[in-house]
N, CA, C and O of each residue as an XYZ file, in Angstrom:
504
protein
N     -10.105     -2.264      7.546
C      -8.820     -1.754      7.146
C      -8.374     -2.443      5.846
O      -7.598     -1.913      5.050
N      -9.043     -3.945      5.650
C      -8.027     -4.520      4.773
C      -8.608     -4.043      3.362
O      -7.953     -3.826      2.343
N     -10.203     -3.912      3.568
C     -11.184     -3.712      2.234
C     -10.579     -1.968      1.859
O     -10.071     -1.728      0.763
N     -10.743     -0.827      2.990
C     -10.080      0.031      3.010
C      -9.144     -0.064      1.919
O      -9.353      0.323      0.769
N      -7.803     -0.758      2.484
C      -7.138     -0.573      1.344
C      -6.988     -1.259     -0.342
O      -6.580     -1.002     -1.475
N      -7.469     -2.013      0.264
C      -7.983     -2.833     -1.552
C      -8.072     -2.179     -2.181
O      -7.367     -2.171     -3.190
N      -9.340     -0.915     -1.835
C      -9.805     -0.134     -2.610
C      -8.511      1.024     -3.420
O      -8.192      1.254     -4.587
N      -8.131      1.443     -2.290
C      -7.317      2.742     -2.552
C      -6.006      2.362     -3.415
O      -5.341      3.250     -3.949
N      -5.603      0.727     -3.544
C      -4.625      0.122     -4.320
C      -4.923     -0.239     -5.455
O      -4.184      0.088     -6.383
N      -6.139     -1.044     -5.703
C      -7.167     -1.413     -6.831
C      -7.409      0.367     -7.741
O      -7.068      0.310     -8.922
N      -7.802      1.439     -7.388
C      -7.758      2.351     -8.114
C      -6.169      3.445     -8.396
O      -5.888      4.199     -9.327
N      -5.345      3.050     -7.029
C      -4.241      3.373     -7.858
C      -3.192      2.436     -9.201
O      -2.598      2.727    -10.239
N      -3.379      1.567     -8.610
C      -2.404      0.345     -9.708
C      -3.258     -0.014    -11.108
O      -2.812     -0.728    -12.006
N      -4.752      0.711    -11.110
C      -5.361      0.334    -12.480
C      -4.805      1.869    -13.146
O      -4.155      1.877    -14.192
N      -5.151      3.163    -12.393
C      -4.264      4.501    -12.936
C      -3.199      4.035    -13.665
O      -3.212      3.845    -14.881
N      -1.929      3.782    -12.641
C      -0.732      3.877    -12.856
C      -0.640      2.525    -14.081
O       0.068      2.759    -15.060
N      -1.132      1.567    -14.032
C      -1.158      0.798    -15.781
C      -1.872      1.371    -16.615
O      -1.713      1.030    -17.787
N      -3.008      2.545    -16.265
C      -3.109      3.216    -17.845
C      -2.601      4.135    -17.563
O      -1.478      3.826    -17.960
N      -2.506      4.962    -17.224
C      -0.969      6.068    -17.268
C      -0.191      5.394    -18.448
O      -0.069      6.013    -19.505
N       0.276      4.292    -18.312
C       1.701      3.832    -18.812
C       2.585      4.103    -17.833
O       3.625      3.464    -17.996
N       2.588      4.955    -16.661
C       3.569      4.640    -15.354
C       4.315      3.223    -14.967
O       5.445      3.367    -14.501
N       3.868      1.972    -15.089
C       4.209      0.625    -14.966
C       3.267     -0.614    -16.103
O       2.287     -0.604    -16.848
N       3.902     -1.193    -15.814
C       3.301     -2.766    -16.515
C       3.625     -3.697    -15.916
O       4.747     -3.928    -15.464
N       2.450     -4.497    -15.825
C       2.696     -6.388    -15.320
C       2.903     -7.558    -15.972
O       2.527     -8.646    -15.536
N       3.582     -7.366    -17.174
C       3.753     -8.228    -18.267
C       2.763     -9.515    -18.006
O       1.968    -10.045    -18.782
N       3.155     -9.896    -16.358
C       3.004    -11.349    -15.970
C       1.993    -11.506    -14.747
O       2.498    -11.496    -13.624
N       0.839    -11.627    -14.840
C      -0.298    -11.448    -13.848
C      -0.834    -12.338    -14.057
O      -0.463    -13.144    -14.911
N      -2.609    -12.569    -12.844
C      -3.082    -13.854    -12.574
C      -4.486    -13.290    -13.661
O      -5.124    -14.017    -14.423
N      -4.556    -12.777    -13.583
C      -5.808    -11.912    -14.814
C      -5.821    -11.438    -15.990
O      -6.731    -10.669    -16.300
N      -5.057    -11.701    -16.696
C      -4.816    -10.785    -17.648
C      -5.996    -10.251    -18.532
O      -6.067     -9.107    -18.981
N      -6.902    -11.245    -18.710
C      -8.145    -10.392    -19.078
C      -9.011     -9.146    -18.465
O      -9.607     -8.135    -18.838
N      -8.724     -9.805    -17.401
C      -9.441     -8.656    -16.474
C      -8.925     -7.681    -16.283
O      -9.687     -6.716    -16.340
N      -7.582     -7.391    -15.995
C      -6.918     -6.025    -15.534
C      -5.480     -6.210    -16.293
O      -5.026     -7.188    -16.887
N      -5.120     -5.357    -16.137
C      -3.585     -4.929    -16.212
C      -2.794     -4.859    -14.872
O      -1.574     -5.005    -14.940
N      -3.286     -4.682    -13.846
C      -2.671     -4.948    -12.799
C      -2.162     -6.753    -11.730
O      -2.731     -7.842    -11.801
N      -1.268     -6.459    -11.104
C      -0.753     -7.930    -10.751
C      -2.211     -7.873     -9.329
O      -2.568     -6.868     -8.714
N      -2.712     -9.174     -9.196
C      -3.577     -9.487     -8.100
C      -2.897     -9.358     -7.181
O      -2.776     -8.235     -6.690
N      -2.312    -10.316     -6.710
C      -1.482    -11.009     -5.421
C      -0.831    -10.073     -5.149
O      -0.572    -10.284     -3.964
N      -0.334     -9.095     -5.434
C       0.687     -7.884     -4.920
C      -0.564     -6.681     -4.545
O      -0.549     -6.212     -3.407
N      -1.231     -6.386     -5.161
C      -1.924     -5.567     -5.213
C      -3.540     -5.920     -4.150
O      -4.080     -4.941     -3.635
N      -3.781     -6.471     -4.063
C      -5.048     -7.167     -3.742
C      -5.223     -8.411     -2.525
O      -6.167     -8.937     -1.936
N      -4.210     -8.496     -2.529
C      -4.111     -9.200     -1.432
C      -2.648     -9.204     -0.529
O      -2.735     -9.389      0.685
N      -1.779     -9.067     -0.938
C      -0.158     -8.613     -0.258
C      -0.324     -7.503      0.642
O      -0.343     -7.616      1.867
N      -0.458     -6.310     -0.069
C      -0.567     -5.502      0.577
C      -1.387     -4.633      0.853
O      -0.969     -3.577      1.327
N      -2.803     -4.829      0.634
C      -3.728     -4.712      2.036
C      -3.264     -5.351      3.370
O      -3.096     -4.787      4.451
N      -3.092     -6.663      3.046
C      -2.677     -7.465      4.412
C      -1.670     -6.912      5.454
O      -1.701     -7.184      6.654
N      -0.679     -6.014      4.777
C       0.252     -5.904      5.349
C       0.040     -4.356      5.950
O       0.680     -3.869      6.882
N      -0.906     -3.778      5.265
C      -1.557     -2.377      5.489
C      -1.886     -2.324      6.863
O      -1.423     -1.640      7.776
N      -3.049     -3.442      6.822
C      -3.623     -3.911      8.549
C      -2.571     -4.315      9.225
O      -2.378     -3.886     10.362
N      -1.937     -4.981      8.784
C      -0.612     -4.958     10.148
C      -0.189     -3.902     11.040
O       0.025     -3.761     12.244
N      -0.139     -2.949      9.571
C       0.833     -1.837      9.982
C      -0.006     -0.985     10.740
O       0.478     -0.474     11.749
N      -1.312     -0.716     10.394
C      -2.639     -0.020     10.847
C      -2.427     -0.646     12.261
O      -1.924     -0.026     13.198
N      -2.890     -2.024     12.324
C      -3.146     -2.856     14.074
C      -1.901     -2.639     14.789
O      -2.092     -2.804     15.994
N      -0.935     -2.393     14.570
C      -0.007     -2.202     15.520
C       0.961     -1.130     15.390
O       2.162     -1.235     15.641
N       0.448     -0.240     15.039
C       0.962      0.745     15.048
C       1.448      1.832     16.398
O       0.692      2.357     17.215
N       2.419      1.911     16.339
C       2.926      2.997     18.071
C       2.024      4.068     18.654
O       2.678      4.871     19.320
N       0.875      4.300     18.615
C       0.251      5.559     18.561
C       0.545      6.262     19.754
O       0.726      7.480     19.770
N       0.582      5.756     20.448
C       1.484      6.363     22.186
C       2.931      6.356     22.219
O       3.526      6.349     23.296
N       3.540      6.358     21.094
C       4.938      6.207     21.147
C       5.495      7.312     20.883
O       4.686      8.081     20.363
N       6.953      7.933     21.057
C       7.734      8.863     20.240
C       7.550      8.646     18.832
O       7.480      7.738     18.003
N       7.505      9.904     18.943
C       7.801     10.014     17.196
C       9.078      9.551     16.721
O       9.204      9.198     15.548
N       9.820      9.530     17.352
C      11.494      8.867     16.639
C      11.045      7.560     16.828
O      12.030      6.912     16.474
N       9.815      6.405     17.302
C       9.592      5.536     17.158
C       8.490      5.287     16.083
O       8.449      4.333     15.305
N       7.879      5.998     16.149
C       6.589      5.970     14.869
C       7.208      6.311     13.599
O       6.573      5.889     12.633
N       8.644      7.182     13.233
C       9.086      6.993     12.198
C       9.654      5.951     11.617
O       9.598      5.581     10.444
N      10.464      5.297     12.960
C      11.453      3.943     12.662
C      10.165      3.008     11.840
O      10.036      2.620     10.679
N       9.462      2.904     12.875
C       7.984      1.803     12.337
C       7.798      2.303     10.874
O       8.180      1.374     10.163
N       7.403      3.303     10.126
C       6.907      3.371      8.852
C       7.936      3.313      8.170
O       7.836      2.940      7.001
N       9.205      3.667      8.714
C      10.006      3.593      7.535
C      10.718      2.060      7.580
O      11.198      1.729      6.496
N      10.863      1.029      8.724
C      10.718     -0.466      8.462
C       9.577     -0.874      7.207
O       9.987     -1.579      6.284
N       7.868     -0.318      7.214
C       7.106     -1.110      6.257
C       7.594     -0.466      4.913
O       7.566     -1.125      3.874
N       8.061      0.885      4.944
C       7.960      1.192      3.571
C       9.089      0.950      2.965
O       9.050      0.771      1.748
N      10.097      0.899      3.521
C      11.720      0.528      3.376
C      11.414     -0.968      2.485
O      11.407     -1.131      1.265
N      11.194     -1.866      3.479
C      10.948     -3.145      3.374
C       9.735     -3.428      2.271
O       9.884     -4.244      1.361
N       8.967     -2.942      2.391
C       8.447     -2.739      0.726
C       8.923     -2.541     -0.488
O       8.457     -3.098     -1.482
N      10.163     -1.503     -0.509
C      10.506     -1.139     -1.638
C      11.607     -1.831     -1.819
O      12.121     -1.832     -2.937
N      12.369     -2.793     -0.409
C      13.163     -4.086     -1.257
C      12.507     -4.829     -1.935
O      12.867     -5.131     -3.073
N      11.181     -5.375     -1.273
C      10.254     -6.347     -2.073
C      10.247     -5.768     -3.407
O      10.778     -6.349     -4.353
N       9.785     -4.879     -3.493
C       9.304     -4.196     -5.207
C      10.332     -3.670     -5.595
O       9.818     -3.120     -6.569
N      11.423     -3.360     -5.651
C      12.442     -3.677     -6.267
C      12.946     -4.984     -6.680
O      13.033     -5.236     -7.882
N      13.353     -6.010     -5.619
C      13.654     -7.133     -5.977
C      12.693     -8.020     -7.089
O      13.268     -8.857     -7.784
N      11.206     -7.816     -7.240
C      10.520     -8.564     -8.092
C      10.662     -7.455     -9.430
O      10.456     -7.994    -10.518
N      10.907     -6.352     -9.464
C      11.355     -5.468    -10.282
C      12.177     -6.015    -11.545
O      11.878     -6.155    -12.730
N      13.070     -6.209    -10.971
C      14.726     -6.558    -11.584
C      14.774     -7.766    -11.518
O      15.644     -8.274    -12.226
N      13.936     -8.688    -10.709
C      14.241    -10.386    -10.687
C      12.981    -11.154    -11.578
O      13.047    -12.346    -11.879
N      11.896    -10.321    -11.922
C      10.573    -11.468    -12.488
C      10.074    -10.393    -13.400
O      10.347     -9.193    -13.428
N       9.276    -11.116    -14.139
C       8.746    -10.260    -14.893
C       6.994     -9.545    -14.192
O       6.189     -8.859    -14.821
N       6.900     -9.966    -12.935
C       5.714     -9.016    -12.378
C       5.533     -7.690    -12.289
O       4.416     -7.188    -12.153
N       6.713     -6.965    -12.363
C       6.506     -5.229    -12.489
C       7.456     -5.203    -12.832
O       8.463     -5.794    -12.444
N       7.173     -3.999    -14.202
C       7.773     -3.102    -14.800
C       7.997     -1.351    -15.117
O       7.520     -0.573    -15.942
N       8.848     -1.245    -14.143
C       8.491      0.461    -14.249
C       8.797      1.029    -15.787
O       9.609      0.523    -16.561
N       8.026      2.107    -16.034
C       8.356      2.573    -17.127
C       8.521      3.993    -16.725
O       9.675      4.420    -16.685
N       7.151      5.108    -16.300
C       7.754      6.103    -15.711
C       7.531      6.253    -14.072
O       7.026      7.306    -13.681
N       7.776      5.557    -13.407
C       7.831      5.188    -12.134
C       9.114      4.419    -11.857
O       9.764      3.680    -12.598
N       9.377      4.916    -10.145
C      10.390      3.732     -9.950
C      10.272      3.335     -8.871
O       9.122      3.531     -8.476
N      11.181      2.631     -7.817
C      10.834      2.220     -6.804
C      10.739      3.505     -5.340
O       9.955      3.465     -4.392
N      11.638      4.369     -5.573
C      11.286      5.707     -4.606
C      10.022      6.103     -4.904
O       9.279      5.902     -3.944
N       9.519      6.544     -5.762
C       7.968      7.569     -6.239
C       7.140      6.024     -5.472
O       5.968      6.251     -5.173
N       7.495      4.955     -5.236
C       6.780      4.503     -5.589
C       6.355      4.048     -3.627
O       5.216      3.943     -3.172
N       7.601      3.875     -2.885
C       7.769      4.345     -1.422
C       7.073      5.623     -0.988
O       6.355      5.724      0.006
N       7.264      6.243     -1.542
C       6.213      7.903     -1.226
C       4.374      7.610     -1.539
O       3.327      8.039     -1.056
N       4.761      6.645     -2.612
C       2.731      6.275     -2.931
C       2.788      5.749     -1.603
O       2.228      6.411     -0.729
N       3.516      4.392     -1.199
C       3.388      3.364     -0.105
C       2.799      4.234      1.382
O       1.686      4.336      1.898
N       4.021      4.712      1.692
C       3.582      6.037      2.982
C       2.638      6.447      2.963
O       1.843      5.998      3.788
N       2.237      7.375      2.158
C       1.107      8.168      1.522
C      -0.473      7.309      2.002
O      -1.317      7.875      2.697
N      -0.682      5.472      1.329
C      -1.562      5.011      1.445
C      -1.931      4.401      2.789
O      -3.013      4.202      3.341
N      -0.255      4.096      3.241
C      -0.692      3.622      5.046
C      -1.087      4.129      5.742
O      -1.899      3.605      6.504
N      -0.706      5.483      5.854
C      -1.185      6.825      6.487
C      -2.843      7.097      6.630
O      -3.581      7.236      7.606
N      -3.092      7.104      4.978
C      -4.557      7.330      4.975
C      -5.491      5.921      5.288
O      -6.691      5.925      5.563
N      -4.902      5.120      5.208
C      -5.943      3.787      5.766
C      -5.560      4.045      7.694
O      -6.349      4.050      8.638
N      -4.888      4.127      7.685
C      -4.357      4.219      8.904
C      -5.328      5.652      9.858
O      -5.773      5.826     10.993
N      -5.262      6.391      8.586
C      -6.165      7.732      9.775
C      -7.486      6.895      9.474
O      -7.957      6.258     10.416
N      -7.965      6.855      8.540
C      -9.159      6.425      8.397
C      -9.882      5.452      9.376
O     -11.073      5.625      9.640
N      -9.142      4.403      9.930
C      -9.158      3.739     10.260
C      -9.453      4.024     11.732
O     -10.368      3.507     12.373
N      -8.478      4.997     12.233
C      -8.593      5.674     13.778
C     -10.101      6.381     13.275
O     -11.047      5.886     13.887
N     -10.346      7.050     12.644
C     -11.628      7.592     12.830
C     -13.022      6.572     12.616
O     -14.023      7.166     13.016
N     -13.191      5.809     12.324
C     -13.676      4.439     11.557
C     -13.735      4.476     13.166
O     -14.530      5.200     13.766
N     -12.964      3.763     13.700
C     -13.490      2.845     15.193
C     -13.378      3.936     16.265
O     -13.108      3.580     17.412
N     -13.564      5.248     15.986
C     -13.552      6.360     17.163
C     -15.002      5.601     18.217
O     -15.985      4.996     17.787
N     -14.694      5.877     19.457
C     -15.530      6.061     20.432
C     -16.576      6.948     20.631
O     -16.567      7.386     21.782
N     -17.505      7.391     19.915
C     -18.542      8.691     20.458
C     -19.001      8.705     21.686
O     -19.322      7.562     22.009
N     -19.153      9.348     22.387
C     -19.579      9.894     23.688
C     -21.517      9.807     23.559
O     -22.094      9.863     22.473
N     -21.998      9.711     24.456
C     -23.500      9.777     24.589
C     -23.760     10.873     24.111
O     -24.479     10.780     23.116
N     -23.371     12.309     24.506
C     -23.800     13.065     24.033
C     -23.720     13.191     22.149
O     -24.643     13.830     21.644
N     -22.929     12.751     21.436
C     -22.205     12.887     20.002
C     -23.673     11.917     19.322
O     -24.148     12.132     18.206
N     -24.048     11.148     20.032
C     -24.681      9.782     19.698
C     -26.367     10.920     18.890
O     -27.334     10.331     18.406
């Protein structure tokens, strides 16, 4: 789950810095990428698998929404607050909503992926 999402963050956040969509003025690489590491590469994958490992899957849906919209909510204080407080991200044509809809969007798909990834096959499927 966690490499899962590395990936799918590592090729969106190198897009969205050549887009010109955002900038990291202030990163651990700057030679290497344009994108911030620690947010990207290790933050939140980590928090991906959280959300993946414990996720309600037997629950109401008025509970499986509360759950995604706690990580993605709570994401987009984080990335807002380093937004407007540090120089680690800079939206240019992005903001912090478009940017909650990427968030959803990527938990989801690590998240299905993930259910299919450790499916059970039956003897016969084998």
């Amino acid at each position: 789950m966690f490499l899962a999402n590395q990936l799918l963050t590592w090729i969106l956040s190198v897009m969205f810095v050549e887009w010109g969509l955002l900038e990291n003025p202030i990163r651990e690489f700057p030679a290497a990428s344009g994108s911030n590491f620690t947010n990207n590469y290790l933050l939140f994958p980590f928090l991906s698998a959280l959300f993946s490992l414990y996720y309600p899957n037997h629950k109401s849906l008025g509970l499986q929404v509360l759950y995604q919209l706690m990580f993605v909510v709570g994401g987009g204080i984080y990335i807002a607050c380093i937004s407007k407080y540090t120089e680690l991200l800079r939206y240019i044509h992005l903001n912090v909503y478009l940017q909650m809809l990427v968030t959803v969007i990527i938990l989801n798909m690590t998240r299905l992926y993930g259910i299919w990834f450790f499916q059970k096959k039956t003897h016969q499927e084998r």
